[in-house]
C-alpha positions as CSV (number, residue, x, y, z in Angstrom):
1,X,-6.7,11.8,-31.2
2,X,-7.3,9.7,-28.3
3,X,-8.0,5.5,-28.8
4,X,-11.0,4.2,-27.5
5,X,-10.6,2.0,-24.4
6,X,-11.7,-1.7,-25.6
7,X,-14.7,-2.4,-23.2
8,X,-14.2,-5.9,-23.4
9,X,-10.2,-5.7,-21.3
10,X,-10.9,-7.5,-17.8
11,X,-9.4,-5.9,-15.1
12,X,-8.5,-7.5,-12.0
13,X,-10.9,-7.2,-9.0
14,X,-9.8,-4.0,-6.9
15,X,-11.3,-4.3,-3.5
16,X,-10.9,-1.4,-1.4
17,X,-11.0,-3.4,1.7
18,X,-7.8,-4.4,1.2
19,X,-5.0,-2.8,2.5
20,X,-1.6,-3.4,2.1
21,X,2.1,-2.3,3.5
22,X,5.5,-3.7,2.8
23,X,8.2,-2.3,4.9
24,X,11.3,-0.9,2.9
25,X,13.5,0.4,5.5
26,X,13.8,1.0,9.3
27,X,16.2,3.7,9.7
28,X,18.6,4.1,12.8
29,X,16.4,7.3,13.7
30,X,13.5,5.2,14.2
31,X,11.7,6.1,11.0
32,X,10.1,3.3,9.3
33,X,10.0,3.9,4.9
34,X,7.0,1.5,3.7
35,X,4.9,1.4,1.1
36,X,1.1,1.5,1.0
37,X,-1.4,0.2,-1.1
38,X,-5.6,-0.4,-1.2
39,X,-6.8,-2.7,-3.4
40,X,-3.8,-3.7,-5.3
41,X,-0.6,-4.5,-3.7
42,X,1.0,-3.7,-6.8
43,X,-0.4,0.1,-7.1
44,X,0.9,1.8,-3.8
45,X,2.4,5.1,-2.4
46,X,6.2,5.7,-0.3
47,X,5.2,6.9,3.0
48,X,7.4,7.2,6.2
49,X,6.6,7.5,9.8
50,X,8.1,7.3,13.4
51,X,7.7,3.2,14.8
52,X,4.5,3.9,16.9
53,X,2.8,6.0,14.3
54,X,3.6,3.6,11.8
55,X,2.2,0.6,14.1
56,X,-1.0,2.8,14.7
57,X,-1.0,3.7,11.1
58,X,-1.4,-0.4,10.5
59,X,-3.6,-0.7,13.7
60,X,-6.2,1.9,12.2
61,X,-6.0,0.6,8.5
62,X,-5.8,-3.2,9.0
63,X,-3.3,-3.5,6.8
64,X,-2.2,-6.5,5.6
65,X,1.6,-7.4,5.9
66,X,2.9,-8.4,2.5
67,X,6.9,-8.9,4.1
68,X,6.5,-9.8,7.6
């Protein structure tokens, strides 16, 4: 049986608008490992690219740099 979710828990704000990527590696082979988030920096997704897709990956989402 499955609890009821208490209506009255606050959740934080999640504004799409927001996107976020924090570099984790950049590999000798040019590959760049980062992670990827919208709304919540703390929610995100391990994604890898080349350099210049990764910079036009950031270009096109206007990330916001959380280790630069």
């Amino acid at each position: 049986m499955t609890q009821p979710v208490n209506p009255t828990v606050e959740l934080p704000a999640c504004d799409i608008a927001r996107r976020f990527v924090r570099i984790k590696e950049t590999r000798p082979d040019g590959m760049v490992s980062f992670e990827f988030a919208i709304g919540w920096p703390e929610l995100s997704v391990d994604l890898m690219l080349p350099r210049p897709a990764f910079e036009e990956f950031c270009v096109a989402q206007q990330v916001q740099r959380l280790n630069d």
